[in-house]
FINUVO-658858 format. One record per residue (C-alpha): residue in one letter; x, y, z. Coordinates in pm, whole numbers, padded with zeros to 5 digits, always signed. Last residue first. Layout:
N
aXYZ;...
//
This chain:
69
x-01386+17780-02238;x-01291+17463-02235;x-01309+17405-01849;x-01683+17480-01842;x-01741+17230-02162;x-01573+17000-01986;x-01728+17024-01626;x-02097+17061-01859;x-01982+16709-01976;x-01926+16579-01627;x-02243+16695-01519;x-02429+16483-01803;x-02216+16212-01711;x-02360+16223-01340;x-02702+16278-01491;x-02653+15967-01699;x-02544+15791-01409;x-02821+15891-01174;x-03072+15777-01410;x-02903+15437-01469;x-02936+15398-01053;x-03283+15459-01055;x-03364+15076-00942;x-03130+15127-00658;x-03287+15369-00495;x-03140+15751-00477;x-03138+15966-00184;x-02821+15802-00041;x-02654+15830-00352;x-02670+16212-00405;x-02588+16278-00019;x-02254+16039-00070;x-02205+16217-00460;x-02223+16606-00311;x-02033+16522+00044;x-01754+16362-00193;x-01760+16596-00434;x-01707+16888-00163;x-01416+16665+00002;x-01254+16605-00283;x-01232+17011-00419;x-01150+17110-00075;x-00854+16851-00104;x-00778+16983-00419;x-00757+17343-00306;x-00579+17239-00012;x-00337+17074-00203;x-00310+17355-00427;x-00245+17616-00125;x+00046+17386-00025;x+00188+17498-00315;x+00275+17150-00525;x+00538+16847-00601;x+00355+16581-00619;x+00436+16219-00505;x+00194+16223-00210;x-00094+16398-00407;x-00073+16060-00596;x+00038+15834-00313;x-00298+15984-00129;x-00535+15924-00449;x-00405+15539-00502;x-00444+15457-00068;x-00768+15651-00087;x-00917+15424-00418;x-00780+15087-00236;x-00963+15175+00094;x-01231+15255-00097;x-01243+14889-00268;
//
């Protein structure tokens, strides 16, 4: 569960060895996806819930496509 996806996220920052200014970065970066995808999800009924995965994916792909170039 969540509790399961924290514990695997904190022993993976855990175990690097970073700037402090990149953990902060990623835990900016965390917190500002999770805010995004919690208000996302609580305006959304269940029975649009394959709409609001492709858009996720679709917003994954433009991440890519960002990153690439």
């Amino acid at each position: 569960g969540v509790l399961g996806v924290f514990a695997a996220v904190f022993t993976t920052l855990w175990t690097l060895s970073i700037d402090s200014r990149v953990y902060m970065q990623i835990i900016v970066g965390l917190l500002a996806g999770a805010l995004i995808g919690f208000t996302v999800a609580s305006k959304i009924q269940i029975t649009s819930l394959p709409q609001m995965v492709a858009a996720f994916h679709s917003l994954v792909g433009l991440a890519a496509m960002t990153t690439c170039i």
